[in-house]
C-alpha positions as CSV (number, residue, x, y, z in Angstrom):
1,X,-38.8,-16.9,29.8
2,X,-39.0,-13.3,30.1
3,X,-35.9,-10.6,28.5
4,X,-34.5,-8.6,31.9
5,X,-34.5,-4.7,30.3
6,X,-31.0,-3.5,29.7
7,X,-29.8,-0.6,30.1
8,X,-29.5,1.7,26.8
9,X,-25.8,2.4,26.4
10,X,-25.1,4.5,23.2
11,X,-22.3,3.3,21.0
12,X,-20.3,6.7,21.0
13,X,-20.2,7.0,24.7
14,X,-18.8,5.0,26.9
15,X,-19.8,3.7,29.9
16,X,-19.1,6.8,32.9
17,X,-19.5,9.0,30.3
18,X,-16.9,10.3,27.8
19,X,-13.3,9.3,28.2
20,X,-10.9,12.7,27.9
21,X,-8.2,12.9,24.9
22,X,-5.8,11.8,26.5
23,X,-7.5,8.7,28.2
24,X,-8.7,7.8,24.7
25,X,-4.8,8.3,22.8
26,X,-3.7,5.5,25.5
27,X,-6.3,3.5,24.7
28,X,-5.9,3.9,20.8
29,X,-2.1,3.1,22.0
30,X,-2.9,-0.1,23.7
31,X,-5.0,-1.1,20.6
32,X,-3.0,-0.3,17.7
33,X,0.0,-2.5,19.8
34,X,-2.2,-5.5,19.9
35,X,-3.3,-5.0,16.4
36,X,0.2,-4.4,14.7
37,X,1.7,-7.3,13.6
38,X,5.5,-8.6,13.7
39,X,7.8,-5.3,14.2
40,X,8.5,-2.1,12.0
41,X,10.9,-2.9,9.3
42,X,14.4,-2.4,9.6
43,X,16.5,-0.1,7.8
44,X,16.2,-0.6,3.2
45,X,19.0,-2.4,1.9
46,X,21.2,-0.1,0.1
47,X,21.9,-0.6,-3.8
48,X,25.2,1.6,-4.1
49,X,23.4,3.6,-6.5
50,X,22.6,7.3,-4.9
51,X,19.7,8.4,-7.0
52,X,18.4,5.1,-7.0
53,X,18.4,4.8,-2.7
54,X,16.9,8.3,-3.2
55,X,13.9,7.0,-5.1
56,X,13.2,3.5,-3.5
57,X,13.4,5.7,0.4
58,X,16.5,4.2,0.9
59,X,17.3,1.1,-1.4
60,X,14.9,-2.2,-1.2
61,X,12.9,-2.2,1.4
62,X,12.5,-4.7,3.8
63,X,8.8,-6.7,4.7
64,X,8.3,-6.1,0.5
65,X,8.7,-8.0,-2.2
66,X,10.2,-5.4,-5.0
67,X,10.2,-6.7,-9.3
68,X,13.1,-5.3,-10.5
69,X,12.1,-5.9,-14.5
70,X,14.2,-4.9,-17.5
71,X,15.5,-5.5,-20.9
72,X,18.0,-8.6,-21.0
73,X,21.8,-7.4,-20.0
74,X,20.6,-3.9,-18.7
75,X,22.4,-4.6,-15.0
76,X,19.2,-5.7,-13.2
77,X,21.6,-9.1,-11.9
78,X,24.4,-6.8,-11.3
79,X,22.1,-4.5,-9.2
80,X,21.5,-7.0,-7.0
81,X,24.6,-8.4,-6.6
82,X,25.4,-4.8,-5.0
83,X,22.4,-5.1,-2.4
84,X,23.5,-8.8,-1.9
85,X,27.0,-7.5,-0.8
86,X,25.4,-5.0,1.0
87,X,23.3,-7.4,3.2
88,X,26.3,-9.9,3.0
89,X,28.2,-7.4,4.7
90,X,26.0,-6.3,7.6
91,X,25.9,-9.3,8.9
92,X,22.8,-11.0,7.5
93,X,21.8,-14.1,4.9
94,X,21.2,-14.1,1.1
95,X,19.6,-16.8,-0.7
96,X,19.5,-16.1,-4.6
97,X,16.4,-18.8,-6.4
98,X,18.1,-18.9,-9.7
99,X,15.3,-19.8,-11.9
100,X,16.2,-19.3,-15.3
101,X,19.6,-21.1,-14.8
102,X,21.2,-17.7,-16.1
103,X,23.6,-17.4,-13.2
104,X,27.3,-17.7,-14.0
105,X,28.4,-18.7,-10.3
106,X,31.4,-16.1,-11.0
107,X,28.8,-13.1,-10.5
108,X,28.8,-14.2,-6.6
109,X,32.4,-15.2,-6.2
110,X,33.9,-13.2,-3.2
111,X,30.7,-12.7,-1.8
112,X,30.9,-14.7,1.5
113,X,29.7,-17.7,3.1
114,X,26.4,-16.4,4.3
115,X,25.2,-16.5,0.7
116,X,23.1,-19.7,-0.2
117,X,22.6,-20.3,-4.0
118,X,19.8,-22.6,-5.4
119,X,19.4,-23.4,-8.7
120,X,16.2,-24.9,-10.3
121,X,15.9,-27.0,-13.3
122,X,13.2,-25.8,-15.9
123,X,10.9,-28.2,-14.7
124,X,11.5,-27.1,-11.3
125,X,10.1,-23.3,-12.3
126,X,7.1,-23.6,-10.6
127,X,8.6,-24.2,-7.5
128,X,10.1,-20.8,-7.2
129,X,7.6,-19.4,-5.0
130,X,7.6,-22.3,-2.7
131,X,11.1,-22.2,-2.2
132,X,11.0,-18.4,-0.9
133,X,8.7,-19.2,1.1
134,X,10.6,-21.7,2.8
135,X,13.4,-19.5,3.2
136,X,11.6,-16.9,4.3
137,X,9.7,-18.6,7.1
138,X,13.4,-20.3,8.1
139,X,14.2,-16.6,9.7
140,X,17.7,-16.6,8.7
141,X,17.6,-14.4,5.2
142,X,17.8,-10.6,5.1
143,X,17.4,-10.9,1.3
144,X,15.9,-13.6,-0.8
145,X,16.3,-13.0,-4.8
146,X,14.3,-14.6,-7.2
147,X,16.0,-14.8,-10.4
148,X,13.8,-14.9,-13.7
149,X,11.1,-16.5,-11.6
150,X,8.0,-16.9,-13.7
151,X,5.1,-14.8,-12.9
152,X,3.9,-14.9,-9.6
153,X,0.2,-15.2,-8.7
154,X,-1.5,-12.8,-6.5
155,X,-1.6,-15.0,-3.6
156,X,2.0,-16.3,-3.7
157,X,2.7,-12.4,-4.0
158,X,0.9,-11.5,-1.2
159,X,1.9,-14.2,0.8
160,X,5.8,-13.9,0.2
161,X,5.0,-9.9,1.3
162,X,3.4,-11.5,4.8
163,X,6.4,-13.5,5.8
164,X,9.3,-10.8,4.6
165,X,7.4,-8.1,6.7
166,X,7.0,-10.6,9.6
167,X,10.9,-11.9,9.0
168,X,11.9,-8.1,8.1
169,X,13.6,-9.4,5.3
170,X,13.6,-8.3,1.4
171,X,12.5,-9.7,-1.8
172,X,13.6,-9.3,-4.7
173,X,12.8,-10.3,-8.1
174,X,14.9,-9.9,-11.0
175,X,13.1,-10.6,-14.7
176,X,13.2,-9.6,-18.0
177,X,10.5,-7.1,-19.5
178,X,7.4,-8.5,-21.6
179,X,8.1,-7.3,-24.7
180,X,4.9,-6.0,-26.7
């Protein structure tokens, strides 16, 4: 069986010869659309702290998961509380993971009805990650915190990242600094 000759069509030219710049932004365009996945996240959730928002671009942003570490009693639970309230109030769901069964329920009194807590035992710990990931792929929460969670893995990381940018929700988890 004998090869029919093809034509030689170089790589950087197109078929009909060059496409003109404009031609060529609409077809970047078209590709870019198809490429993109889920939608450009909404708005950051606002902490209540100014300089803060300033830093973060706005507060937590959304389609991340953002580790809020620091020293025990230092406010990290108190700041997010605030951007709890703050999703609470526009409308949308928070679920709060307390893993470290630290969470005096009166810290969330007032808060609403759109605010699911779970609490794990300590045997339970490694199922933190699981369990935002299940809430993340429900589609109903703007905000899932992860409280005293233990460390999470590079792929649980990354993976918690994919659905809260495809959900356009937050993550956040709240843990206390390694101390060297």
């Amino acid at each position: 069986m004998s090869a029919l000759p093809l034509p030689f069509v170089s790589p950087s030219t197109p078929p009909g010869g060059p496409l003109p710049s404009d031609a060529l932004a609409g077809v970047q365009a078209r590709v870019q659309a198809v490429v993109a996945t889920g939608r450009a996240p909404g708005a950051p959730w606002h902490t209540g702290v100014a300089a803060l928002d300033r830093a973060l671009g706005g507060g937590i942003p959304r389609g991340r998961v953002t580790e809020l570490t620091g020293a025990l009693a230092v406010g990290k639970t108190a700041l997010v509380r605030q951007v709890a309230a703050t999703v609470l109030q526009g409308g949308g769901w928070v679920a709060w993971i307390d893993v470290g069964r630290t969470l005096a329920p009166a810290t969330l009194a007032g808060l609403g009805k759109r605010l699911v807590v779970i609490r794990l035992t300590h045997a339970q710990r490694h199922r933190a990650a699981w369990t935002a990931d299940l809430l993340l792929r429900s589609g109903v929460f703007g905000l899932v915190v992860l409280d005293e969670p233990p460390a999470l893995s590079r792929v649980h990381g990354v993976r918690l990242a994919q659905l809260a940018r495809e959900r356009d929700a937050a993550v956040a988890e709240a843990r206390r600094a390694v101390e060297q």
